[in-house]
N, C-alpha and C positions, 0 to 999 in steps of 0.2 A: 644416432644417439646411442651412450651407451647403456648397458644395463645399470649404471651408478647412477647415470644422467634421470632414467625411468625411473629408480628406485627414489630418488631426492624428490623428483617430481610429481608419484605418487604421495610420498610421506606430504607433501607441500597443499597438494587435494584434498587429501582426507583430512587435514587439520583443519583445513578453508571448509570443508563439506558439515566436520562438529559444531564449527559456529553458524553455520544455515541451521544446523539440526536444531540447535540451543534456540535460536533466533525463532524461527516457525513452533515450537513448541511453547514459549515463553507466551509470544502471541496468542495462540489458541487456549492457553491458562490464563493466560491474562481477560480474555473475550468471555471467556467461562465463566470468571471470575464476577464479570462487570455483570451477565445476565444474572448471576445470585442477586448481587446486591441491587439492582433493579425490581428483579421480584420482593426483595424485600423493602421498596421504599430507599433506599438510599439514592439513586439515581435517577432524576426526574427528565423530561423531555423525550426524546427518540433518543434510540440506543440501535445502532446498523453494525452490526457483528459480521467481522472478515475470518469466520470458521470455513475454512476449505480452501481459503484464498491466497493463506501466507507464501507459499512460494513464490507466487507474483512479488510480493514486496519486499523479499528478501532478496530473492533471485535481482532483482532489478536495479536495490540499491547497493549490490554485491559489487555492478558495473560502472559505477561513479567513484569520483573521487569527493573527499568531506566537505567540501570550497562549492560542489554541484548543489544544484535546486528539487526541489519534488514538489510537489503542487497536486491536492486530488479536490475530488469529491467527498462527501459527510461520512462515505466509511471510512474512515480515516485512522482507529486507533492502530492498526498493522502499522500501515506505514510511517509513521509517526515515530514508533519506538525501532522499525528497521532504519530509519536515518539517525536514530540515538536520543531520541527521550528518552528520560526514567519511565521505569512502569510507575515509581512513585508520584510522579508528576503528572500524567495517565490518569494515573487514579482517583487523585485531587479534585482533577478537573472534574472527573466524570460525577464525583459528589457535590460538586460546585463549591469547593474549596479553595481559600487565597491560595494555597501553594500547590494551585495550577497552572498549568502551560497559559492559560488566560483567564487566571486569579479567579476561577471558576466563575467567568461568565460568558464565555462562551458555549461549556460542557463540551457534548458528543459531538457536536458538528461541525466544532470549529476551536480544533485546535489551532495550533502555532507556536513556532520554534522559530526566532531569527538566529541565534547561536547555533543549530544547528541547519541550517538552511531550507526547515521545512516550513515552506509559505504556506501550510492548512490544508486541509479542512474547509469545505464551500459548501453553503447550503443550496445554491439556486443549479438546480440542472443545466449543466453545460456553460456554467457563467463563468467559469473561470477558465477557462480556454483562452481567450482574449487574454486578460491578464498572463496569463504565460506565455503568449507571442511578446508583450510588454517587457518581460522579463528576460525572454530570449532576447530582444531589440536592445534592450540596453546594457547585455554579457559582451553583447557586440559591440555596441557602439565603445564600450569604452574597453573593448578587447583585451576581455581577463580569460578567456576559453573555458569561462562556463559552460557548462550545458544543464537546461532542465529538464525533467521529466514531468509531463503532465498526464495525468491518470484521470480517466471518466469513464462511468458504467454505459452499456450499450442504450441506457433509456436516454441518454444524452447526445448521442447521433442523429437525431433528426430535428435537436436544435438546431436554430440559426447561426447564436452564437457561436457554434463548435465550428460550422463551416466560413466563416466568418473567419475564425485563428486560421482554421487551416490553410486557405487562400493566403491570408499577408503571410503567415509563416514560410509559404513556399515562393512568392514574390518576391518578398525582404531577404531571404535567405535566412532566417533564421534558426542557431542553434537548440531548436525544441524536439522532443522526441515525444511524442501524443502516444498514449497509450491505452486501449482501450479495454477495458477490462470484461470482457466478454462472461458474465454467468448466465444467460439462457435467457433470462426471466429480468423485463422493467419495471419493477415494485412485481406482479402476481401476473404482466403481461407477457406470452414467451412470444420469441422472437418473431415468428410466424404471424402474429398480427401486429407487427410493430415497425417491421421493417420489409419494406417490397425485395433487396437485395439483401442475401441475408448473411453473405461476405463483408463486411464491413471494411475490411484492408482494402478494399476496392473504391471505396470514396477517394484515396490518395491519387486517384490515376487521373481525378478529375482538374487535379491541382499539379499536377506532374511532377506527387513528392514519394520520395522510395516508400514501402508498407514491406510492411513482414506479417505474416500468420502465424500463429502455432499453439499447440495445446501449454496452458503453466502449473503442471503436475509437477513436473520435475524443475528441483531449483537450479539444477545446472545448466540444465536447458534455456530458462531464463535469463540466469545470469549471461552465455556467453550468445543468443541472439540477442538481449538488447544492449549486451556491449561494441554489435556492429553498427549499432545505432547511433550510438553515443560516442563512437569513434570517429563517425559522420557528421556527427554535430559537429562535434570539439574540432574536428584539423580540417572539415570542408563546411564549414556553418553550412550545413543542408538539415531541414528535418525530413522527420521518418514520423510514417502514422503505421504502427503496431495494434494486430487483436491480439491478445490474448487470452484465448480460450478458459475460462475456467469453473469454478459449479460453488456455489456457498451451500453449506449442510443447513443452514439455518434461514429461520424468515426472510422477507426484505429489512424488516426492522422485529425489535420483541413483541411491538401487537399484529404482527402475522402469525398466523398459524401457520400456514403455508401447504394449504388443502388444493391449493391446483395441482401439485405434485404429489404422484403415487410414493408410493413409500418404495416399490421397487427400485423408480429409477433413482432415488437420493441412494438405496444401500450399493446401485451398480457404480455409480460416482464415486461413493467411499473404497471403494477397492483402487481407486489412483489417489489415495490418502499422499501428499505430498511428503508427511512423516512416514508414514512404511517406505516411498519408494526412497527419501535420502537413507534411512536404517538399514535397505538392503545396499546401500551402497558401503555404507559402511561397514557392517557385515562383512563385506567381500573382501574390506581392508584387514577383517580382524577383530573388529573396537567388541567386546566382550560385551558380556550383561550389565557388569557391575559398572560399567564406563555408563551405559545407558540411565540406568538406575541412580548411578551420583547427578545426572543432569537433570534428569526428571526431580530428585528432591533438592536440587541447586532454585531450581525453578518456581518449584512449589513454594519456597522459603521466601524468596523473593517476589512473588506474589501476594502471600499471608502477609509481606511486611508492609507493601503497597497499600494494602486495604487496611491496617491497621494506622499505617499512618495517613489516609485519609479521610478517616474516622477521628481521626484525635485533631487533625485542620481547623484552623478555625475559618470561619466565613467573613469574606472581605466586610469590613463596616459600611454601612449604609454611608457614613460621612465621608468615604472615602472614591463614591463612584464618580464625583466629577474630575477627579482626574484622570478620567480613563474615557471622559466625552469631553470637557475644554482641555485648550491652551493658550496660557497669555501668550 
């Protein structure tokens, strides 16, 4: 390669690396954002904040193409706005406002995007696992080279349901990439009383489907293991079961306090901050202060405009909810 070749190639990184930056940042202002207005009443139900997590879901849907699937669990607002929600829409929901992602009545738990191919947000531990072998089954059957991503917390591996997908997915062949979003701790229980193996990528050997390990501090890391996944899927419908290592700074939900954990080991986790370690990447491209500082109030703007326009939403009409449970 030459050095023009390297030179276009970095410039081509570090552009791709600012919109991870923007992306992970956006999130973790936007999560911030949601816990004010929680505390103050505006946000009713659970509220499960992806503070520490955003690499994962940027990183991940960095590796798909816009036509791909994503499917999680109730933490759901990261990934939601990483496959291309508004934060305004986000926000809607999360006040239980008509001009949400589900005309505010699903809120926190259960968004959903069909324009954008995010099938949600699931409330039932490990229920939706299945459903994403469904989903892979029929990328396949009618052979558009989807692939989907299905994300679940490690309290969801010792469902049935989850091993249940993972068996037909690796039987069927199907193009699913299960992803498991490893933070230590199932609601406040940590892994050590939860799990007899505490490998998780190791259940796949039982099903004799490929698995990947690794820590998701870094989004680049992310992005290019689970785009061997996904390459898997897509051109040899094989899935892959993925841990992904990673730490939430925050409760399991906002009525945790989260007194199982010393305060040490959260501030040792904060030093693989997924925004310092993409910042020192970029650094090392150049990107100045004042690049950082335009993003950071880019950010911030578009947050304040989120919450303000989901304050001014109005709430679906009472007369209007049977169209959202019948159809003639």
């Amino acid at each position: 390669m030459s050095r023009i070749e390297r030179e276009v190639l970095e410039a081509q990184e570090k552009t791709k690396v600012l919109g991870y930056y923007r992306q992970m940042l956006a999130i973790r202002r936007l999560e911030e954002a949601s816990a004010k207005a929680f505390s103050q009443g505006k946000i009713g139900g659970f509220l499960h904040l992806y503070i520490g997590q955003e690499a994962v879901a940027v990183g991940a849907t960095a590796a798909l193409k816009p036509e791909d699937y994503v499917m999680t669990s109730y933490r759901d607002h990261g990934l939601a706005y990483a496959k291309g929600m508004p934060v305004r829409t986000i926000m809607a929901e999360l006040f239980g406002k008509e001009t949400g992602c589900s005309k505010g009545l699903g809120g926190s738990m259960h968004f959903f995007d069909a324009p954008n191919n995010f099938l949600g947000g699931w409330g039932i531990v490990g229920g939706h696992l299945p459903m994403a072998a469904g989903v892979g089954f029929a990328s396949k059957y009618r052979g558009d080279g989807r692939v989907i991503l299905c994300f679940f917390g490690d309290g969801a591996v010792s469902q049935g349901a989850t091993h249940e997908a993972l068996s037909l997915a690796a039987l069927w062949k199907l193009p699913v990439v299960f992803i498991c979003e490893n933070n230590l701790y199932s609601m406040g229980t940590p892994l050590s009383r939860s799990l007899s193996v505490l490998d998780v990528s190791q259940k796949a050997l039982a099903y004799g489907m490929a698995r990947d390990r690794f820590e998701g501090f870094d989004v680049l890391r992310v992005r290019d293991r689970v785009a061997e996944a996904v390459k898997r899927a897509r051109y040899n419908s094989e899935p892959t079961l993925i841990e992904i290592l990673c730490y939430r700074f925050r409760g399991h939900s906002m009525s945790d306090p989260g007194l199982y954990r010393t305060k040490e080991e959260i501030e040792e986790f904060k030093k693989r901050d997924c925004l310092s370690i993409a910042r020192q990447y970029l650094e090392g491209w150049g990107v100045e202060e004042k690049e950082f500082t335009d993003i950071e109030e880019g950010v911030r703007a578009e947050v304040e405009d989120a919450v303000k326009f989901a304050d001014d939403s109005p709430v679906l009409p009472a007369e209007r909810l049977e169209e959202f449970n019948y159809v003639e």
